[in-house]
Phi, psi and omega in degrees: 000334208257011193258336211256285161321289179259037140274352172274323181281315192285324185311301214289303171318291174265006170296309177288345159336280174327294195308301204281342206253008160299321200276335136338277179286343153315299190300303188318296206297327185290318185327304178279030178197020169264172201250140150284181147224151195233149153266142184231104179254123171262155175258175170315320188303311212100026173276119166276113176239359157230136170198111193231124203284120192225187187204178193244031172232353168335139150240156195234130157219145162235167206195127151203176180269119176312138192256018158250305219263333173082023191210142195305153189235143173212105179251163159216148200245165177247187150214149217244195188285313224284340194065035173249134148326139170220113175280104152301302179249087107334099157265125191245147173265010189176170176225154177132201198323150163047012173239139190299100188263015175250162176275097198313179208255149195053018184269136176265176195232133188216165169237142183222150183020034181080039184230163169235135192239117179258139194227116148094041183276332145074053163265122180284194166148133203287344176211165132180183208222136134322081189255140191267127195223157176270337163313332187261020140058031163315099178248136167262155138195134211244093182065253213249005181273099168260135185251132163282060197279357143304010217222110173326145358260025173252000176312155173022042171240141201264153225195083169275134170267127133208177185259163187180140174280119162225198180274142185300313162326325173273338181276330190276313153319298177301314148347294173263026169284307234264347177255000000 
């Protein structure tokens, strides 16, 4: 009786055995193959050199020295449901070649620190692209993470943005590609 009894416990025992680490791998596998959105910067190779796990609460900024006016530039971006960049923000030091003086349309206009500052500017875009120089002191940062594109392995490199969805299995993989 009691040999009956405990081949009933071991049957029972590995069946939820089974049971749990099936429902285990069920779980992992959807975990890993629901889609994030990621930010991705490429080089001209087609090299991934930065790809960072974003949200639409995300900020994004980038700052470098103009390269005429010799003075800092800053823009900031969101990201909208669309997964596009969204330029917010334009802070300009100075007027003259390649800097904007008009006030984009529907943009409010403010002086902020010695910046004349355009807000609300809500301009989408599916990309955008970078050239990293070392005079011009190009920095991303992306929340709370800053890149140095003055620096290897983004020096003298054109440098494309875009947001994109993929699977956390795939984010991860590259993720241990790219460090």
């Amino acid at each position: 009786m009691m040999d009956k009894f405990i081949n009933r416990c071991l049957t029972v025992g590995w069946l939820t055995g089974w049971i749990l680490l099936l429902g285990l791998l069920v779980g992992l596998g959807i975990l890993l193959l629901s889609n994030i959105t990621v930010i991705h910067a490429y080089n001209e190779a087609g090299n991934l050199l930065i790809e960072k796990k974003v949200t639409t609460d995300t900020t994004i900024q980038s700052r470098y020295i103009h390269s005429v006016a010799r003075c800092p530039m800053i823009e900031k971006f969101a990201i909208n449901d669309d997964n596009d960049f969204l330029l917010m923000e334009s802070w300009n030091c100075s007027f003259g070649a390649g800097i904007e003086a008009e006030k984009p349309q529907g943009a409010m206009q403010r002086m902020e620190d010695g910046y004349l500052v355009y807000d609300e500017i809500n301009k989408p875009l599916s990309q955008f692209a970078v050239h990293a120089a070392l005079i011009n002191e190009q920095m991303l940062k992306i929340d709370d993470q800053t890149w140095n594109f003055s620096e290897e392995p983004f020096l003298d490199e054109t440098i494309e943005l875009y947001i994109k969805e993929e699977s956390r299995l795939i984010y991860w993989w590259h993720k241990l590609q790219v460090h």
